[in-house]
DOTORLUM-767776 format. One record per atom (N, C-alpha, C, O, CB): residue in one letter; x, y, z. Coordinates in steps of 0.05 Angstrom, whole numbers, plus 5000, padded with zeros to 4 digits. Glycine has a CB too. Layout:
N
AXYZ...
***
This chain:
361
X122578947651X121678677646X120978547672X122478607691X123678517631X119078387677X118478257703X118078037693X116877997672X116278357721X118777887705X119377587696X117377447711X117877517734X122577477702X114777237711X114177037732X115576927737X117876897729X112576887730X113676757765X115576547785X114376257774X114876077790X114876587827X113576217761X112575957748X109575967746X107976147751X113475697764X109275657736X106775617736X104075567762X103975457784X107075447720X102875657752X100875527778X099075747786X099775957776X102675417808X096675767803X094975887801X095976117824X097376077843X092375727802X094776347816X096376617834X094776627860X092376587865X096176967817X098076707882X096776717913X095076977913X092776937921X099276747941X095577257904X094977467908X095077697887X094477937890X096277507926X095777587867X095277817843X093477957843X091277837844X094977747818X093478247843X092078377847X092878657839X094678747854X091378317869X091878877812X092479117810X091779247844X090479177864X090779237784X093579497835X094479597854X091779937849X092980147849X098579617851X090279957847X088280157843X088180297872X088380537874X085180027832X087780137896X087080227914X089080277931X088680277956X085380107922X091380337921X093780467925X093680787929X093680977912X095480387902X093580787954X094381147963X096981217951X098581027953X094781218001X097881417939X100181577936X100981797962X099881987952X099681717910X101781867980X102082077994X102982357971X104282357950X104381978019X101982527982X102582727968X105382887958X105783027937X101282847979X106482837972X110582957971X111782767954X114082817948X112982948006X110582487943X111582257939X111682417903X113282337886X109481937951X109882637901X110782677873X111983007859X112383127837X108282587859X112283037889X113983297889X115283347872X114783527856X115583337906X117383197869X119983237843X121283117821X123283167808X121983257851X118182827823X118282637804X115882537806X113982637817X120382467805X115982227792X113082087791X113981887808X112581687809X111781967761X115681887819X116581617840X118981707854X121181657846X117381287823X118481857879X121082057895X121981817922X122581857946X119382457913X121881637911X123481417935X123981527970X122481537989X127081347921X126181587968X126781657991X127881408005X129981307997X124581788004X126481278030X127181048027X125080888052X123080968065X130581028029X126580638052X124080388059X121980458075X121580378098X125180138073X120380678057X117680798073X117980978085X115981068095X116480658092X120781148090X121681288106X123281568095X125681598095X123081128120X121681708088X122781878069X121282188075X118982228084X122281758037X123582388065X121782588081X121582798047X122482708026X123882778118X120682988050X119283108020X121983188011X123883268025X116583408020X121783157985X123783217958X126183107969X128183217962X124283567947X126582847990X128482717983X128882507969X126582427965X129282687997X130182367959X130882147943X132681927947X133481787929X131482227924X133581897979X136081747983X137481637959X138581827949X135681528000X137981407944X139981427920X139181417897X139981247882X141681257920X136981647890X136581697862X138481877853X138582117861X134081797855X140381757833X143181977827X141982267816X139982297802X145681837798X143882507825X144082787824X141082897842X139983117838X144282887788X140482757856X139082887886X140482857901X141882657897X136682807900X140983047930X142583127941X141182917966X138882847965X143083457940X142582877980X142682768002X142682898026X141382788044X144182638001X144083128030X143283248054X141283208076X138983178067X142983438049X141383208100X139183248115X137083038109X134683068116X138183518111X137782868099X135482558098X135582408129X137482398145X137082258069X133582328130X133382298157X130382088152X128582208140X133082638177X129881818159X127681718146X125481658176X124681458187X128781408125X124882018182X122481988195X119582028188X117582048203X122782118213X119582048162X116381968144X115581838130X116581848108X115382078130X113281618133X113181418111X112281568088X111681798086X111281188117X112481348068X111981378033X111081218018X110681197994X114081418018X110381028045X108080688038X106580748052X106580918070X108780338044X104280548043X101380658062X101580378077X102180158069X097780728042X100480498107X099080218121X097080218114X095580408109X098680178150X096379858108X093979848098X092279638126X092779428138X094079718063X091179738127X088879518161X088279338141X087779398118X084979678184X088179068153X086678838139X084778568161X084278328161X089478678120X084278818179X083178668205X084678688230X086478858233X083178388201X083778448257X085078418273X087778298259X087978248235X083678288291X090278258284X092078188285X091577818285X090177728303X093178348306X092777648266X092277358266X094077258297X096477268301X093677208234X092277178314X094376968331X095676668326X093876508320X092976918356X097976548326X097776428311X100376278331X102676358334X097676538283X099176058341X099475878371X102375708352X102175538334X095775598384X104675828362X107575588361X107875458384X107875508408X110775708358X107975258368X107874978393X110974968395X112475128383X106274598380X111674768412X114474638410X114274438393X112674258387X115674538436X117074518386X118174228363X118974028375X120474058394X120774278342X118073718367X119073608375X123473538369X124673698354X116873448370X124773338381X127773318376X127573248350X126373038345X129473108393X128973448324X128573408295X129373158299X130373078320X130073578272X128973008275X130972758262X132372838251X132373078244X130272568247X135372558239X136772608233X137672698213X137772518196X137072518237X138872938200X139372988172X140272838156X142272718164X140573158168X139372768133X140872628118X142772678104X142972898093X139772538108X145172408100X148072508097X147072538064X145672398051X151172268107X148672818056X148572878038X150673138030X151573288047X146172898036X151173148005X152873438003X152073597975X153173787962X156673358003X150173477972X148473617943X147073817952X145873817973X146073417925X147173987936X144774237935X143074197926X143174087904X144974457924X140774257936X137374267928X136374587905X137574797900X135474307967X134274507899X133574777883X134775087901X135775037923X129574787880X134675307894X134975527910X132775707906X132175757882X137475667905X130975847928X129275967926X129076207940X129776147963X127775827928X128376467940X128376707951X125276827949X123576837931X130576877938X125476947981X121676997989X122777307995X124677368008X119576768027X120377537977X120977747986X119877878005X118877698018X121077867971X119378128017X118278318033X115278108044X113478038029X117578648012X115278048068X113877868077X110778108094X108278098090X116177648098X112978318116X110878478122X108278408150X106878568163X109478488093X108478128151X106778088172X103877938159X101777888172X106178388187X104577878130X101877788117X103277428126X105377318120X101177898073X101577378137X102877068146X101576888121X102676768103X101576918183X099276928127X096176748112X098676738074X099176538061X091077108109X099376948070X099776938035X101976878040X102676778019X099577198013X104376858061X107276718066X106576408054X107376288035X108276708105X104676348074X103276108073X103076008052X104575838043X101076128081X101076108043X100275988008X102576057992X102975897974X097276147991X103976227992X106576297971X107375997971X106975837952X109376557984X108575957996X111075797996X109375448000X110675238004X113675918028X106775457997X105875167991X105475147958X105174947944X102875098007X105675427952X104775307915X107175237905X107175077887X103275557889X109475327914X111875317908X113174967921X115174857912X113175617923X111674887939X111774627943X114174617965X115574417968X112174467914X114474877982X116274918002X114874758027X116274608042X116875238007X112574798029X111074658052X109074558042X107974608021X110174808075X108074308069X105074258059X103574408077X104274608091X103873948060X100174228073X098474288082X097874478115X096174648123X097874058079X100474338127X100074348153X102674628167X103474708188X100473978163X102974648145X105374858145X108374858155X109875038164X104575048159X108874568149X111874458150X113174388138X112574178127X112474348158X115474488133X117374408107X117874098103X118573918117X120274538111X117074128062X117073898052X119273878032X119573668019X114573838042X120774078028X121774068002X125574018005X127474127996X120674387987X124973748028X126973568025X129973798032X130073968050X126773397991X131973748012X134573988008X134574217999X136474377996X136273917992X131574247994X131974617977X133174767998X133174708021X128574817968X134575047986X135475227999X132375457990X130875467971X138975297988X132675628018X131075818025X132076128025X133776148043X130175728048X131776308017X131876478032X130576718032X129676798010X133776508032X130176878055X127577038057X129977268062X132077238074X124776968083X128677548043X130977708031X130078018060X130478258056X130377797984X129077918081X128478138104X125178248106X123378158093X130278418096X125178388120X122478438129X120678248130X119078148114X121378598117X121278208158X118978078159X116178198178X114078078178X119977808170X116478398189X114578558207X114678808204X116778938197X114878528234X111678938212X110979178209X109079228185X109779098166X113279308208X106879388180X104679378159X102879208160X100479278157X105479348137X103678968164X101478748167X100978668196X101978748217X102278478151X098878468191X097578318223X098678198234X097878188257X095578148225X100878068227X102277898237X105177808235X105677598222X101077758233X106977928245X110278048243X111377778252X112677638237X111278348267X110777698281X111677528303X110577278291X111977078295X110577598334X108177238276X107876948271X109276908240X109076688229X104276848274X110477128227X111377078206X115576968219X117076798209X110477408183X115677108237X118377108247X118576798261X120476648256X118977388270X116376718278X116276428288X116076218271X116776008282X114276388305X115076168242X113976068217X117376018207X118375798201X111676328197X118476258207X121276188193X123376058213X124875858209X122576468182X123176218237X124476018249X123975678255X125875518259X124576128268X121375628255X120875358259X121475168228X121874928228X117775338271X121375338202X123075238181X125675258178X126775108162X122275308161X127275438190X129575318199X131275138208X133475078199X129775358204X129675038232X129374758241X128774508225X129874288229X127674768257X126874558206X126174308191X127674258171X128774048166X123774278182X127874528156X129874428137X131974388135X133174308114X130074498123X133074438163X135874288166X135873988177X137773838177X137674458185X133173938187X133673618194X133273498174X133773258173X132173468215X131973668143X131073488120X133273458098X132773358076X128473618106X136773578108X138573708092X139373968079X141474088073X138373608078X136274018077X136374338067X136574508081X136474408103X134574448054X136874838084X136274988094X134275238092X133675328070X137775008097X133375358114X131475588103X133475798124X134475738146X127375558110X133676108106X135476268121X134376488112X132576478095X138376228117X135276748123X133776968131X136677208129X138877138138X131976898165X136377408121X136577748114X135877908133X134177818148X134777858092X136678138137X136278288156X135178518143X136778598126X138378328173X132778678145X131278778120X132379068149X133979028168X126778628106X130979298145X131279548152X128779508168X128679678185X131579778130X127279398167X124079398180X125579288212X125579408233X120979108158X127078938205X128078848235X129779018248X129979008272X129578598235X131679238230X133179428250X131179638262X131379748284X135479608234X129379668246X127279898256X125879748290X125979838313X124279938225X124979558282X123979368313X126579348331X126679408355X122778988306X127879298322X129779238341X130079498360X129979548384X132479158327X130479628337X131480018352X128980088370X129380168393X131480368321X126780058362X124480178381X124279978403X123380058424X121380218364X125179678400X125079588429X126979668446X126579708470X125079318431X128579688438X131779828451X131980078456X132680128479X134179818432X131480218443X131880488458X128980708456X129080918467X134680648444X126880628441X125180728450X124581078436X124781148413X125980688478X123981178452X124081488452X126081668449X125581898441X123481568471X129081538457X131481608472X131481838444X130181748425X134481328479X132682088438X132682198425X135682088404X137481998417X132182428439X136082088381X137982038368X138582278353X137282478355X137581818354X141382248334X142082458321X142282418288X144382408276X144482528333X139182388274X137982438254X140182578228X140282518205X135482608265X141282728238X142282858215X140583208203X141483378188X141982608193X137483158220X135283368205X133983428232X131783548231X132983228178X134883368256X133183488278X132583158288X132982948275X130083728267X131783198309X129783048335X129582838319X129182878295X126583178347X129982548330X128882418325X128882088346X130482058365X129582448301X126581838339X126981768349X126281458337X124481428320X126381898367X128081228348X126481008332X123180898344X121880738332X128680728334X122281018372X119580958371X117981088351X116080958344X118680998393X118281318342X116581528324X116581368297X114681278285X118081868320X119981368291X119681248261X117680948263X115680938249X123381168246X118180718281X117480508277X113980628268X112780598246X118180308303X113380718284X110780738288X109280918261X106880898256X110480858318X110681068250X109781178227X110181098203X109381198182X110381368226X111880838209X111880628178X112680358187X114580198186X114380718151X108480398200X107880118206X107879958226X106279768230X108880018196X109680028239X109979868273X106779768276X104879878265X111080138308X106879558292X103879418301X104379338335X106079188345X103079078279X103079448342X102879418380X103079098385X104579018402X099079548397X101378908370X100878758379X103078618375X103578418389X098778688375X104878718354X107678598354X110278538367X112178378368X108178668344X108978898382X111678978402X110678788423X112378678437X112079358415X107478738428X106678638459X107978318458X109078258479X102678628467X108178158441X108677918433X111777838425X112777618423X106977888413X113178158419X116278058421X117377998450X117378108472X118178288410X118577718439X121277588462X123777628456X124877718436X121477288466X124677528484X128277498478X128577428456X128877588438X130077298493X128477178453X129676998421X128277108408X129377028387X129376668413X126077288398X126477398372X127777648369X127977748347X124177418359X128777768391X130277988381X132477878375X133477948353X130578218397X133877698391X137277508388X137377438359X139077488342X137677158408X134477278357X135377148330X134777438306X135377408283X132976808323X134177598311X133877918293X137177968290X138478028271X131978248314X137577928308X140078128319X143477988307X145778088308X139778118360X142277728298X143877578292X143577508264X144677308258X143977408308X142277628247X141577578210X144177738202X145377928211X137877768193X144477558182X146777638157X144777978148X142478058149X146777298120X147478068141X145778368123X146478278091X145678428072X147778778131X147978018087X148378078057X149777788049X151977818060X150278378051X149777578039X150077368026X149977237999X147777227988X148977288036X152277127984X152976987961X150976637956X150976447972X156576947967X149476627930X148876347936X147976307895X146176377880X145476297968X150376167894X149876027866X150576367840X149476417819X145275857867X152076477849X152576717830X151676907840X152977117838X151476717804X148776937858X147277117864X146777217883X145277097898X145877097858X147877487892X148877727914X146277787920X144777937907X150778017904X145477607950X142577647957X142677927987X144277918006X141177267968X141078107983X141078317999X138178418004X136278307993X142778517988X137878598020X135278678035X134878938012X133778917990X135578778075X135879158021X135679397998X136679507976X138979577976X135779548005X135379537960X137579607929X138680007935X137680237932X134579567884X141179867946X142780167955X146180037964X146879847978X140580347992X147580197951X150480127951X151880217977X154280247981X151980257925X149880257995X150680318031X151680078037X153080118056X148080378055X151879828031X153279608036X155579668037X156079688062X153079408021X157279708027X159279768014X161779898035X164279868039X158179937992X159180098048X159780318075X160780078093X162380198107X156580518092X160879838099X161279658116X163479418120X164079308141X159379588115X164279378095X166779238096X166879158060X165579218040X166678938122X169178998067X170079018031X169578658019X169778587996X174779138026X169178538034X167778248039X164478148046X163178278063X169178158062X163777978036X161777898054X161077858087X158977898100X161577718045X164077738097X163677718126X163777948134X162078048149X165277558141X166078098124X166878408138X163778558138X163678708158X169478618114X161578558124X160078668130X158278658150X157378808166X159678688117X157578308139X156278098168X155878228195X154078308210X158377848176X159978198192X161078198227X160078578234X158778658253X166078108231X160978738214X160779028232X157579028234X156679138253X162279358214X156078928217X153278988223X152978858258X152378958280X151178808197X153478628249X151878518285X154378658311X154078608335X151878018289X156378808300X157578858318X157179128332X157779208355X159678818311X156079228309X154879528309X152279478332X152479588354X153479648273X150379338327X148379208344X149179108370X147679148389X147378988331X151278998374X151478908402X153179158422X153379138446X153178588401X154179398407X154579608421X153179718434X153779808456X155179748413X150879738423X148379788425X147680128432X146480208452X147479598446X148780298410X148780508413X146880528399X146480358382X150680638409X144680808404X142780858392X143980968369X143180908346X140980988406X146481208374X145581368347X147581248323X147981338300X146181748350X148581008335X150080818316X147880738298X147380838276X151580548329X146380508314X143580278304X142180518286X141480448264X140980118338X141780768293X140580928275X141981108248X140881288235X139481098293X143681048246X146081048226X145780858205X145480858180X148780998241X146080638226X145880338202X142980318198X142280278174X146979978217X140280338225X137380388201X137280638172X135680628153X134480528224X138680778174X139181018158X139380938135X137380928121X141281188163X141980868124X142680698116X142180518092X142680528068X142580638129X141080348109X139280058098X136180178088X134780058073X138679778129X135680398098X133080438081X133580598056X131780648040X130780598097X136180678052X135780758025X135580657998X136480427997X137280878023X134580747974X133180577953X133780637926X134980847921X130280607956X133080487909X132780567877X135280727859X135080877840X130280777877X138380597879X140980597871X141080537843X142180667826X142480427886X139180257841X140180087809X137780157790X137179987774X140379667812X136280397791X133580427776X134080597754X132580567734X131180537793X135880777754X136980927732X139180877715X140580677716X137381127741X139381067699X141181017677X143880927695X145280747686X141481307654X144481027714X147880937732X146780657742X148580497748X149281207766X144380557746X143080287757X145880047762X146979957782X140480167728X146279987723X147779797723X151279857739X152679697750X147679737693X151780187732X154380087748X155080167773X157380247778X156380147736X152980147793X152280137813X152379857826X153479787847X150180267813X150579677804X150179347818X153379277806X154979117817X146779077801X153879367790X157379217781X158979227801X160379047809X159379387756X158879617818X160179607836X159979397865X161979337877X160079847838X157879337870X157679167887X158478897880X159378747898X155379177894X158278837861X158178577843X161578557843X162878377854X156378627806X162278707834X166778747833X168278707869X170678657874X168179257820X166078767888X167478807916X165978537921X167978407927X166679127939X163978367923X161978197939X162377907922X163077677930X158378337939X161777997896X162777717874X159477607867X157677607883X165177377895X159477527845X157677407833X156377637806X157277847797X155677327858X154077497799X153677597773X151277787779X151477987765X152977357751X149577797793X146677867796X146277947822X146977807841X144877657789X144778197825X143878167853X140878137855X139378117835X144778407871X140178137881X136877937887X136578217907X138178317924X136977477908X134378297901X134278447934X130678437935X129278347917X135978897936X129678527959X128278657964X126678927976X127079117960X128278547966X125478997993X125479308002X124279517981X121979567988X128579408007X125079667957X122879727938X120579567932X121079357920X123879757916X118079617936X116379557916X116579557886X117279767874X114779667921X116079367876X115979307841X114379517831X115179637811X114478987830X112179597842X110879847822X112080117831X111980287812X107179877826X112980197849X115180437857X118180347825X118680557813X116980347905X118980207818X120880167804X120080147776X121580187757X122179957813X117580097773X117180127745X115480467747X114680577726X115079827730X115380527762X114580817757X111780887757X110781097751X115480897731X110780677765X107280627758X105980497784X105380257787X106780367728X105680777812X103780607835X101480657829X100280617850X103980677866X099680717812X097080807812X096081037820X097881207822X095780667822X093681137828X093681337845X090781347857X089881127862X094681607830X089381527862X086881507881X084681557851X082181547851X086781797912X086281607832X083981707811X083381387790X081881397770X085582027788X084581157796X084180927783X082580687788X082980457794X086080857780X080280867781X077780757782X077180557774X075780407787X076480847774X078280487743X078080297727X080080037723X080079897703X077780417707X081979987751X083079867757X085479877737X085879687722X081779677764X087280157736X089580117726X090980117743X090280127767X090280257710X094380117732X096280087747X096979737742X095579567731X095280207777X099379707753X100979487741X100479207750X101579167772X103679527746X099379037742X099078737757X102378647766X104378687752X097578457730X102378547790X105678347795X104578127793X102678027804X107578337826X106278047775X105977677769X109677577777X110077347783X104777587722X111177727777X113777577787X115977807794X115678047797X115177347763X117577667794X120477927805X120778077769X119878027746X125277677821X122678297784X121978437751X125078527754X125978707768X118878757745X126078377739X129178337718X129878637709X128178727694X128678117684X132378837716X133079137714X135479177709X137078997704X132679287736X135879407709X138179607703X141179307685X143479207687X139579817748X139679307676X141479137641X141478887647X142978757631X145379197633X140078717666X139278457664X141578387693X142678167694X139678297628X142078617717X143178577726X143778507757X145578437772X143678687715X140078597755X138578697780X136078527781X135178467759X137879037779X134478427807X132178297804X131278357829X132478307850X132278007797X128778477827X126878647849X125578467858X124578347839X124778877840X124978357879X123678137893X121078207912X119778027921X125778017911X120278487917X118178607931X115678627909X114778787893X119278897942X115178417918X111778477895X108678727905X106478767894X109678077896X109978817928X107478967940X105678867952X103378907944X106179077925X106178727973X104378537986X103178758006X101178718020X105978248001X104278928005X102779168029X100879378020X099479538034X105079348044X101079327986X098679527970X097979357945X098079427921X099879887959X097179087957X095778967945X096478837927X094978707913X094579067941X098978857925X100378677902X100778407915X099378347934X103378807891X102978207904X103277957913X106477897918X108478007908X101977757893X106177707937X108677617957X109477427939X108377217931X108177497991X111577547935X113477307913X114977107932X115677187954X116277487891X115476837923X116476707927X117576517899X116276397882X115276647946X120076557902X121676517865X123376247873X123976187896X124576867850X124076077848X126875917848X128976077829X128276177808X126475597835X132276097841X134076177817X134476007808X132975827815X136476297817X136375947788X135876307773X133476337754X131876157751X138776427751X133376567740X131576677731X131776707698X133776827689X131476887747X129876627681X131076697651X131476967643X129877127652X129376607631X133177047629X133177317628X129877457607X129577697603X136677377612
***
C-alpha cells in the first residue's frame, strides 16, 4: 500500500521507465537488494535465508543518473536569529526522505508542504522536521543540500520549531572517503576501499572539492536513530541497529564514538552495516520491525535508504517503452502496517517525499 503525502500539485512524479536495472540485480530474484547501492552479485544483505557471507558493499545496484552541471548555490551568512518564542507545544511532525543532492526538488518538496517560502526559509513557525539521511552523492548538489538544512536548523529553532537530520550510509560513505581515502580496509571479500566504493555509488567531485570542516563535524555528529510521537525514525530498513546498543542513546553515542576513533576498518564496519536493506520486506518483515520496536519503543518505524519501487518489486526495466512501472505518489505503508518507506526514488526518477505523521493506515 503507498499511502500519499497530501494534497496539492506533484513536485516530481514521474514513472520510472527510464530506469536501468544492472544486470546481477536479477540474478536470484526480481529485486536482489544487497544494499544502499552497494551490493555485490547474488547477495542480498537482509533478505531472510540468503547467506550473508563475504558481503562487502563495493558495487552499486542504483544507477547514477547525470542531470547536468553541478548547481552552485551561494550560502550567505545568517544574520543573529531572533528570539525563540516561549513555548512548549509541539508543532505538526514531518519527515523528508533520500534527498541525494537534488536541491531544486528539496526545494519545492518542502515549499508545497508549506515548510518554507519563496525565498527558501523556514516558515512553518513550530513544526518539527526531520530529514531521514542522505543527503549527498547521485545528484548535483550534496553540499548545497547539506548547507539548506543546516541553515533551517537555525531558523527553526529561532521560530520554536526544529529541523533535524539522520545519518544515512551515503554521509558515512563521504565521510570515509574524505578520511581515509584509498587506505586499504578489511572488506570481509578482499581489497577494499572507501574512495572506490564512494565513487561507484555516486560520489560527485564537485562535492568532495566543496566539502569543509563544519560539514564533516556537523556529518559526524547526526543521530543514527531517533523516537518522535510513537515513531522510530531511522536511515535504513535493516535490524543492524540493534548491533549498537540496547537504547536510543546507547546507539547514538557508539555510532559517533566509533567515528571519532577514527579507524578505517571500524567506520567501514559501521558503513557495512548501515547499507544493508529490505529486513522488513518479507514475510519475517513484521517481526523484524517488532524486534526493533520491543528494544527502541514506539509503534512504527519511518526509514529511508530503499527505494519504494525496489520494495514493491517493480523497478521497470530498459524494455518499458510504454511507460510502465510504478508511479510514487507517497511513502508506501509495509510488512503489516508496521513499516513506512520514505525513499520515493528521486535518483530514478521518481519523487522526493516530504510527509507529515502520522500517516492513515
Amino acid at each position: 500500500m503507498t499511502q500519499g503525502a497530501g494534497q496539492g500539485p506533484d513536485v516530481r512524479t514521474a514513472t520510472l521507465r527510464d530506469f536501468r536495472v544492472p544486470a546481477y540485480v536479477h540474478e536470484t530474484g526480481p529485486v536482489q537488494g544487497g544494499s544502499a547501492g552497494v551490493a555485490g552479485p547474488g547477495v542480498s544483505g537482509d533478505i531472510p535465508g540468503t547467506p550473508d557471507e563475504g558481503y562487502t558493499p563495493t558495487q552499486r545496484d542504483l544507477p547514477v543518473i547525470n542531470r547536468g552541471d553541478t548547481v552552485q548555490v551561494e550560502v550567505q551568512a545568517m544574520p543573529e536569529p531572533p528570539q525563540a518564542p516561549a513555548s512548549d507545544e509541539h508543532g505538526p511532525l514531518f519527515v523528508v526522505g533520500d534527498v541525494h543532492g537534488y536541491l531544486d526538488e528539496l526545494l519545492a518538496a518542502l515549499q508545497e508542504q508549506g515548510l518554507i517560502d519563496a525565498d527558501g526559509d523556514w516558515s512553518a513557525g513550530n513544526a518539527r522536521l526531520w530529514f531521514l539521511g542522505d543527503f549527498t552523492d547521485r545528484g548535483p548538489d550534496g553540499i548545497g543540500v547539506i548547507d539548506l538544512v543546516m541553515r533551517l536548523s537555525a531558523q527553526a529553532a529561532a521560530a520554536g520549531g526544529y529541523c533535524k537530520a539522520l545519518m544515512g550510509n551515503h554521509e558515512l560513505l563521504l565521510l570515509g572517503a574524505k578520511r581515509f581515502g584509498d587506505t586499504p580496509v578489511n572488506s570481509g571479500a578482499g581489497t577494499a576501499t572507501f574512495q572506490a566504493a564512494w565513487l561507484l555509488n555516486g560520489g560527485q567531485k564537485t562535492d568532495m572539492e566543496r566539502l569543509e570542516d563544519h560539514h564533516l563535524q556537523w556529518m559526524a555528529r547526526l543521530d543514527a536513530i531517533e523516537a518522535e510521537d510513537g515513531h522510530l525514525l531511522m536511515h535504513s530498513d535493516t535490524t543492524a541497529y540493534l548491533d549498537y546498543g540496547d537504547s536510543i542513546e546507547a546507539v547514538n553515542d557508539t555510532v559517533r564514538e566509533t567515528l571519532t576513533r577514527n579507524d578505517a576498518d571500524e567506520c567501514w564496519d559501521l558503513f557495512r552495516k548501515f547499507t544493508k536493506r529490505f529486513a522488513f520486506r518479507d514475510e519475517s518483515g513484521p517481526s523484524a520491525v517488532r524486534e526493533l520496536l520491543d528494544m527502541y519503543g514506539g509503534h512504527r518505524v519511518v526509514h529511508g535508504h530503499s527505494p519504494i519501487p525496489y520494495l514493491l518489486g517493480d523497478v521497470g526495466s530498459e524494455d518499458d517503452s510504454d511507460g510502465g512501472g510504478p508511479v510514487i505518489e507517497g511513502p508506501h505503508i509495509y510488512a503489516g502496517g508496521l513499516a513506512i518507506a520514505m525513499d520515493g526514488g528521486v535518483t530514478m526518477a521518481g519523487k522526493l517525499l516530504v510527509c507529515q505523521l502520522p500517516l492513515d493506515n
